[in-house]
N, C-alpha and C positions, 0 to 999 in steps of 0.2 A: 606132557611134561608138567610137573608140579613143584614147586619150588616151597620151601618149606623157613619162616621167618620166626623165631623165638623173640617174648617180649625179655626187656632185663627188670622185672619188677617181684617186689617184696610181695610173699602170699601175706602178709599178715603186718602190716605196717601198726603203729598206734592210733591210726586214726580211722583205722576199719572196723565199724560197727558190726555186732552179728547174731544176725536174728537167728533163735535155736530153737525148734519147735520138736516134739515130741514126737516116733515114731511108733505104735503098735506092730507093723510090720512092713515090707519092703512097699505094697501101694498103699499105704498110708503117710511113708517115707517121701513119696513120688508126687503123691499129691498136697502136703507138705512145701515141699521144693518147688512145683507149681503155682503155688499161692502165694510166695516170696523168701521162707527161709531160705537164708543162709546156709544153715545147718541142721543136721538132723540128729537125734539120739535114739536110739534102737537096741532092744537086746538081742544080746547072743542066744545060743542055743542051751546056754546054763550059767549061774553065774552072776545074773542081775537084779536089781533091787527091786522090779517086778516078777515076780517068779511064774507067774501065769502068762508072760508077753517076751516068749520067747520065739528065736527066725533061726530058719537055716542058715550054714555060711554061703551056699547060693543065694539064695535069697537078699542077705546084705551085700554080696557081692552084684546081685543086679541092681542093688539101690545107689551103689557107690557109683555105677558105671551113668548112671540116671543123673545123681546130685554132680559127679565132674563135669558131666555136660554144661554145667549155669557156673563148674568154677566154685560148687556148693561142697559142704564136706559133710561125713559122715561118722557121728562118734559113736561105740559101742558101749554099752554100759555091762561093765564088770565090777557090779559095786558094792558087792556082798562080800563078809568075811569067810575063810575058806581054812578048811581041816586039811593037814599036812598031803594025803592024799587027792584033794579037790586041786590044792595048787601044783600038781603034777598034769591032773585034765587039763586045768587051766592054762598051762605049758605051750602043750601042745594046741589048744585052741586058741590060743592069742597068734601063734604062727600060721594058723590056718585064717584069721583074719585078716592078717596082715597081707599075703598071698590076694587073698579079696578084695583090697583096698582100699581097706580100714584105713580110715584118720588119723583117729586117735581113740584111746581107752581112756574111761571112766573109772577111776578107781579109788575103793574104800582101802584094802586091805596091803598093807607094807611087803605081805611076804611077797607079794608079784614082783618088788621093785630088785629082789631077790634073785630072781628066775635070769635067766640066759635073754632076754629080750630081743625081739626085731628091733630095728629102728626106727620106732612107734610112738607118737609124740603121747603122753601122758597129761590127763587132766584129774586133779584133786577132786574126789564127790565130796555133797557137802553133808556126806556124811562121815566124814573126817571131821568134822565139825569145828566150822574153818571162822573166827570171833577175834583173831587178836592180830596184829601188825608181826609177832615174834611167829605164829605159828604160822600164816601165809608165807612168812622170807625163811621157816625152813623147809614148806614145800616148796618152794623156788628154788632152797640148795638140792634140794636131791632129785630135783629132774621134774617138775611138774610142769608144763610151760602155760597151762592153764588152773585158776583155781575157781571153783563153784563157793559162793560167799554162802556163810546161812544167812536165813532169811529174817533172822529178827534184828539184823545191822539197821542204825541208824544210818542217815547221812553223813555224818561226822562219822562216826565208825569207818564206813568204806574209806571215805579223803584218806583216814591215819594210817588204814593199810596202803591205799593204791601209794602215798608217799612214799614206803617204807620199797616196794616192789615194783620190780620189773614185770613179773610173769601177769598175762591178761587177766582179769576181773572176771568172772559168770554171777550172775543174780539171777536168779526167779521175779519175774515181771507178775506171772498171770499162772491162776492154776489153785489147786488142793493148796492147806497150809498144814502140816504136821504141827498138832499142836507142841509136840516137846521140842528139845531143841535136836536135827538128826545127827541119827547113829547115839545119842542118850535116852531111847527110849528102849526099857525091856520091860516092859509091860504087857503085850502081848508073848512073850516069852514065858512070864512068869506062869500066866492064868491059861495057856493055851497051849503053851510048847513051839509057837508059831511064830517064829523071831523075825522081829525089822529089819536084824543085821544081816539076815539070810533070805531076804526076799517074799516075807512069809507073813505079814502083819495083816493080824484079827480084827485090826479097826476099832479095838473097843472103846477109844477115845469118841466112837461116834454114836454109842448107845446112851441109854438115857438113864440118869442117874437121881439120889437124891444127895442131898447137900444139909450139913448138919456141923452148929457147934461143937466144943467139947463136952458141953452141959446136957445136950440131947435136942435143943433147941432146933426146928426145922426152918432150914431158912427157901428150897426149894425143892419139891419133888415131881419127879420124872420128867425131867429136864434136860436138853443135851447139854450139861455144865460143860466137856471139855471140846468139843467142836465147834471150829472156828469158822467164821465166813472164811470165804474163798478169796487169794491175792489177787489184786490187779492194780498194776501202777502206769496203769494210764497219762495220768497227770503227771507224774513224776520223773520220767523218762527224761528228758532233759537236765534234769538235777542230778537226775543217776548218771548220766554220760559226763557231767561236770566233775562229780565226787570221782570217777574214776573206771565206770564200769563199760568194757569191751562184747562180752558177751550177753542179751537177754533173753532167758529160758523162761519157757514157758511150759508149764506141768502136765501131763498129761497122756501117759504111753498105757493107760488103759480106757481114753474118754474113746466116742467116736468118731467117726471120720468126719461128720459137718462140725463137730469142734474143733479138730485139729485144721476143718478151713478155714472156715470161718476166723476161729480166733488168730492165727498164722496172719491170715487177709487183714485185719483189724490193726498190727502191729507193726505189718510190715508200711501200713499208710501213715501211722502216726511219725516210725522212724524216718520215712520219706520224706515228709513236710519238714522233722528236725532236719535234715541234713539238704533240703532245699533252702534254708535258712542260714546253714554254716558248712560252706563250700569245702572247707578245710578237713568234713567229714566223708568217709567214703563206706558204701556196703561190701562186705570182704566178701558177695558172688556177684554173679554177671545179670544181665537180662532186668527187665519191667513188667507187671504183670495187667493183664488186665483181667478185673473180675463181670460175673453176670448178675451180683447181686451186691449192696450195699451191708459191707461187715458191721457187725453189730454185738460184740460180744454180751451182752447183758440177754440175747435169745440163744445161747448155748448153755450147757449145764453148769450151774453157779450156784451157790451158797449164800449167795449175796457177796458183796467185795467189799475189801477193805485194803488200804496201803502198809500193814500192819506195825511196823516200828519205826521203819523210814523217814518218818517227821515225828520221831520220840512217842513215847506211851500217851495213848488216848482210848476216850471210848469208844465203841463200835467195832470189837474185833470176834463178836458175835452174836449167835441169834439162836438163842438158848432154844427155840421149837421144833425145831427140826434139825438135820441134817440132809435132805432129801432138797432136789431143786425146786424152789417155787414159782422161777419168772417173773414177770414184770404185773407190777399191779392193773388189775381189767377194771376196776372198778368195784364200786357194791353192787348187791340186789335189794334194787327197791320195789318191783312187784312177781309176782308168781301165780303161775297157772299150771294146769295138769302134765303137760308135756315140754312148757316154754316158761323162760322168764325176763326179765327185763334187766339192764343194767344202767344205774349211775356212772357214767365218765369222768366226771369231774375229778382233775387232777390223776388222773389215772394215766400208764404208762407203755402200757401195750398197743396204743391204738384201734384201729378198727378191727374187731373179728371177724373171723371167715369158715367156712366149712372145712370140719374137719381138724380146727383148733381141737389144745387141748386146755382145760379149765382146773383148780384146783382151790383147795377150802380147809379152811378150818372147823374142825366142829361146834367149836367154841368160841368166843370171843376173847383171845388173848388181851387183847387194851382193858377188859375186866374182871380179867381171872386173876386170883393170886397165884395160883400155881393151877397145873392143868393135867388132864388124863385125857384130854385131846388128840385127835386121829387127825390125819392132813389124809381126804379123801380127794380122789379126781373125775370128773364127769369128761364124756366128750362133744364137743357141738358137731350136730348133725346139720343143722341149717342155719346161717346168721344173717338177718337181716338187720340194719340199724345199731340198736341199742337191745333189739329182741335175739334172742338165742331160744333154739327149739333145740329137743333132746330127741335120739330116737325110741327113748322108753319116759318113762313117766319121771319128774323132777321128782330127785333125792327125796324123803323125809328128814335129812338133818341139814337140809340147803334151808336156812332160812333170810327173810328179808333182813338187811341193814348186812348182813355177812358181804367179807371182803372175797373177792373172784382173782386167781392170780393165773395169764396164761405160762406155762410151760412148757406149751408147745406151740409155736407158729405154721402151721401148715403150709403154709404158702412160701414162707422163710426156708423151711426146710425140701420143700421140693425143689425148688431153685437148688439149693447144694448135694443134690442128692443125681443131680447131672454133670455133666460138663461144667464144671463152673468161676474157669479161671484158664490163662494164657499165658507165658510167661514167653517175652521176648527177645531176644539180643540184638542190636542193633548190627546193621550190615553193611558196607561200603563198598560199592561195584566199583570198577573201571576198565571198557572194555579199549582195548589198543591194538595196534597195527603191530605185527612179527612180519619177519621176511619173507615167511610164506602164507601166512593167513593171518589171524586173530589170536589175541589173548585175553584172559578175563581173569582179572587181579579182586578178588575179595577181601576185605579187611573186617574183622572187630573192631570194638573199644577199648579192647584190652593188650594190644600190641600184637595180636595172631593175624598171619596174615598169608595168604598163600594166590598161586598164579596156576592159569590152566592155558595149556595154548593147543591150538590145533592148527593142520595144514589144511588151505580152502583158499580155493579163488574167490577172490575181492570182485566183486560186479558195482559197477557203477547206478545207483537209481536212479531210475526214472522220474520222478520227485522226491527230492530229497529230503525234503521237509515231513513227508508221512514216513519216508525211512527211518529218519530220526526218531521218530512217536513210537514207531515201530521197533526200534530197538530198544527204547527207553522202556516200555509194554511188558517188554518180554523181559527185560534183566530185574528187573522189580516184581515179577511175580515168583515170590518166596511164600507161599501157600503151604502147610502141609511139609514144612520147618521149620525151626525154632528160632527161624531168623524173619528180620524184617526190613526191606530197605530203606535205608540211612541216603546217604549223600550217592548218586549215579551219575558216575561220567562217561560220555563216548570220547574219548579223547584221539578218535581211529581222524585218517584224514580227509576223510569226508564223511557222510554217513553211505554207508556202505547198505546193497540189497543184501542181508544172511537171511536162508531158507529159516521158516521160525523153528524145524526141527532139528537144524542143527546149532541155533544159537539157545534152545529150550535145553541140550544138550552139552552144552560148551557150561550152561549155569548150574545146572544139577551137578556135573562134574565138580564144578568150582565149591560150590556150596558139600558134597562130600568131601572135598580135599580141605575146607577148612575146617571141617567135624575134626580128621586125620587130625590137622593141624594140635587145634585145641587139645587132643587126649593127648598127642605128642609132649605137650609142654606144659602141660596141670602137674602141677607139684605140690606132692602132700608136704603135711608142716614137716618140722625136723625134731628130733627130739630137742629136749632143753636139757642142757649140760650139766652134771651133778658134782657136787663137792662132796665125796668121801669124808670128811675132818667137818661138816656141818653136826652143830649138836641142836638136839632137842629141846626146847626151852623148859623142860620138867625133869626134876629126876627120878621123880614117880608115877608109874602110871596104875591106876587103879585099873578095876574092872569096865571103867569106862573108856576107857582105850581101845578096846574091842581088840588085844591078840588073843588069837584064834587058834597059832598054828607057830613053830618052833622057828619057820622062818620069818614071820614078822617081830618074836620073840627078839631073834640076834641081830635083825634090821635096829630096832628102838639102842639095843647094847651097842652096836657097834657106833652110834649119835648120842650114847653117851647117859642113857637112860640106866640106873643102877636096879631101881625096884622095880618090877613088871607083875603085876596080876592078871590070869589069865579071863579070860572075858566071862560074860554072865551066862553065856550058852554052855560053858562047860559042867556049869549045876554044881561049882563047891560056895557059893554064896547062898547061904537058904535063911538067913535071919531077915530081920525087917531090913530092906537099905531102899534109896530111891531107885522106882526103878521109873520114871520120867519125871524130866526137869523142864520148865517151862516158863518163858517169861508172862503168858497168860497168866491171871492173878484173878482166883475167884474173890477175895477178899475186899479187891480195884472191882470189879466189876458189879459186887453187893452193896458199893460204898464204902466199906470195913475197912479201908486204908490207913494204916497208922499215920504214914507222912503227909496223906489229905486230909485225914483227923488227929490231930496227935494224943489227943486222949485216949486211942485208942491202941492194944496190945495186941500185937500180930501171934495170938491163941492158935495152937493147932486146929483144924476144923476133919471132920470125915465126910468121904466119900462112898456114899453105898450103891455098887452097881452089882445089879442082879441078887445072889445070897455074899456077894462078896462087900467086905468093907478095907478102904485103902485111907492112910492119914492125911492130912495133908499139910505140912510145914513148912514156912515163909522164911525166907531168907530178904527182909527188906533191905540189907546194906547194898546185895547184888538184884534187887528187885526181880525175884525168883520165886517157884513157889515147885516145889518136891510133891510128889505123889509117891508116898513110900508102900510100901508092901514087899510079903515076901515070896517067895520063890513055892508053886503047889504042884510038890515033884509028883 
């Protein structure tokens, strides 16, 4: 007999934090949710802003069934804008997600909000490009119940929306930073045909360019001018939960799997420590993890980090030599020999090295180059001993002495994650008691689930009852080889009774399936968020930056009151010079060239030469902006 107990609690109260980490695909989902998300994001089989990192609807559907188990959710990204025929696929595959048990959709493009819908809670991408208090409170009217912020809000920003709105907060914490603002970038559209708004971006923000006055004057060449180090708001997380934000996303549904643990691992200890500090805060899933290795996100792939606008415009929001990961400073080389060389520590940041690290360089000496045609080359250590590093071939010709050594790869770091390397538990509460013909065994969560298993059995009296006691305490606590752990165990039978151990080994397995049952019985997805019909859009014009795509996002914006609509930049009737990314990155803040840091100075167009192409570049200092104009090379 199994008795079946529902808690009465809010899946989504305001004061549940929720760790959201990135999915490649369903076991990267899994191990993810392993390592403490909350949540996961994953794309569909078409559809999302990764276009390469797409899953079956099996597949999401075994991930959902995985993340409910912790009480964890699963959002699908459909974040891409979609031709009147796509949003017909799309129809039908958000129904077939839904079926699968899908969360909630990630969505860029209006015309879905169009479509015949499941009742499927919807989250605003932030590429909707989500900056003002008016435009978050009208995704809140028409149904968003989740909004993903961009990521170049100050502090003060988020407070004047989270004021303004009810529907939860998303920020990006950690990860890639798009250098334009998202969904305002058609730049890779323009030069390649291969659009951001469709899942398809050529990255060429991360080639290397040169940089020039209007006069002709060079001020940098081949240089990553517009790639940005990489987010991480480590420190800040606590500021962010004050200003207002519910959900923090973390980037990443094309990194690898030791990043998505690693960095997952890394955030879900920091949010742990906050919310051990402020009671009042709760994790929106179930379960504790334990890891086998110390997270460390500066040994995953990174650009270097920065908190990018979140405590107002500063320096350091890049590192004009690369775009490629360098790791953690190893030190310099201060001696060389044919196959080994030696390194300086001092203040270096990697620690000790090991066989089978991996090592990287500059060819050059950036600290006195004025500008560079420099390679970032990588060696691997074969054998480390000390401060000595042996090659298995003969040391580089361009490794020279006083050169900085940075690792990039930790060997040891990454074997550890490349196993087993995390636990994630729910806490369990036995109590085993007297029926009228045998035993019962009542299990509980922490979450108000709670179920009962009884069986008929003759009661025998023990013989010592003190090892009966130990004896049955033994056996109800071994939760091995489940997702469960024992919590508080009581025999509350009325005496300690002799159970054969394979029937009370039996009587627990039992119990511990019936609370599985339990649990999937009463996980409840969110609900949609209710929509106001009569909600208007706070523009009555939307350029082509608006990205409609397709005749039903067209009559979505009309029917909230939008009069002018221009059809987005993928449709190719815009071929003159216009921006085609906008960016609060400012090469002119980053040369010094600042009018309002110098005011002598006049915010002059400048050019950008990448490849045989040239793009302008024009400041907009009132909105401290900076336009990369070009046009369209049909």
């Amino acid at each position: 007999m199994v008795q079946i107990y529902t808690p009465a609690q809010s899946l989504h109260a305001d004061n549940m934090l929720e760790l959201l980490a990135p999915a490649k695909n369903a076991d990267y989902g899994i191990a993810a949710i392993s390592h403490g998300a909350d949540a996961v994001y994953i794309g569909g089989p078409a559809f999302g802003a990764r276009a390469t990192a797409g899953n079956s609807v099996q597949d999401i559907e075994r991930l959902c069934r995985f993340a409910h188990g912790y009480g964890a959710q699963v959002f699908v990204a459909l974040n891409t804008i979609l031709s009147d025929q796509e949003l017909q696929q799309a129809d039908k595959l958000i129904g077939e997600l839904y079926q699968a048990g899908t969360d909630a959709l990630i969505v860029q493009d209006m015309g879905i909000l169009q479509l015949d819908l499941p009742p499927i809670a919807l989250h605003a991408s932030t590429q909707t490009d989500n900056r003002t208090p008016e435009k978050v409170a009208f995704l809140e009217q028409v149904g968003f119940s989740q909004v993903v912020l961009a990521r170049e809000l100050s502090l003060e920003q988020i407070r004047a929306i989270a004021a303004k709105v009810k529907t939860r907060l998303e920020f990006f914490i950690h990860g890639a930073l798009c250098v334009s603002y998202s969904g305002l970038c058609n730049l890779s559209h323009a030069y390649s045909k291969r659009s951001a708004n469709r899942g398809e971006c050529s990255q060429m923000c991360r080639l290397p360019c040169n940089l020039k006055t209007r006069d002709g004057e060079v001020l940098a060449e081949n240089q990553h001018l517009l790639s940005l180090k990489d987010n991480n708001q480590t420190d800040n997380l606590q500021a962010l939960i004050q200003a207002g934000i519910r959900s923090f996303k973390i980037e990443g549904r094309l990194k690898d799997l030791s990043y998505v643990k690693n960095v997952t691992a890394h955030y879900r200890q920091q949010l742990d420590a906050i919310m051990a500090q402020s009671p009042a805060l709760q994790p929106s899933s179930h379960g504790r993890c334990e890891y086998t290795f110390t997270p460390n996100p500066d040994k995953s792939f990174n650009r270097g980090k920065t908190d990018y606008f979140v405590n107002q415009r500063h320096g350091g929001l890049n590192d004009f030599r690369t775009p490629k990961y360098l790791g953690q400073s190893a030190g310099r080389v201060n001696r060389i020999g044919k196959d080994w060389f030696e390194i300086n520590t001092d203040g270096a940041e990697a620690g000790a090295l090991h066989n089978g690290d991996g090592l990287c360089y500059f060819t050059i000496d950036f600290a006195k180059a004025v500008h560079s045609d420099a390679k970032l080359n990588g060696i691997r250590v074969n054998r480390a001993e000390g401060n000595r590093v042996w090659l298995a071939a003969a040391v580089p010709g361009d490794l020279r002495v006083g050169v900085e050594l940075f690792r990039n790869l930790d060997h040891d770091f990454e074997n550890l994650l490349s196993k087993e390397s995390a636990k994630r538990l729910l806490d369990a509460d036995l109590q085993l008691f007297d029926t009228d013909d045998g035993l019962g065994l009542a299990i509980s969560d922490r979450h108000g689930n709670r179920a009962e298993v009884c069986i008929s059995c003759e009661r025998q009296t023990a013989n010592d009852p003190q090892k009966a006691q130990q004896h049955l305490y033994a056996s109800l606590t071994k939760l091995g080889g489940t997702r469960y752990r024992a919590g508080n165990v009581e025999i509350a039978t009325a005496q300690p009774w002799f159970v054969p151990a394979a029937l009370l080994n039996g009587l627990r397995r039992d119990a511990v399936a019936a609370l599985e049952q339990v649990r999937e019985h009463n996980y409840q997805r969110p609900q949609p968020w209710p929509r106001d019909p009569n909600a208007m859009f706070p523009q009555k014009y939307l350029s082509y930056l608006g990205n409609v795509n397709n005749a039903s996002a067209k009559a979505f914006y009309e029917q909230h009151g939008v009069i002018k609509i221009e059809p987005s930049y993928e449709q190719n009737q815009l071929l003159e010079d216009t921006p085609l990314m906008i960016t609060k990155h400012c090469l002119r803040y980053s040369f010094n060239l600042c009018p309002k840091e110098h005011p002598e100075l006049k915010a002059e167009p400048m050019q950008l030469e990448v490849g045989n192409d040239t793009l302008k570049l024009v400041f907009d200092c009132l909105k401290c902006e900076m336009l990369v104009v070009g046009n369209n090379k049909l």
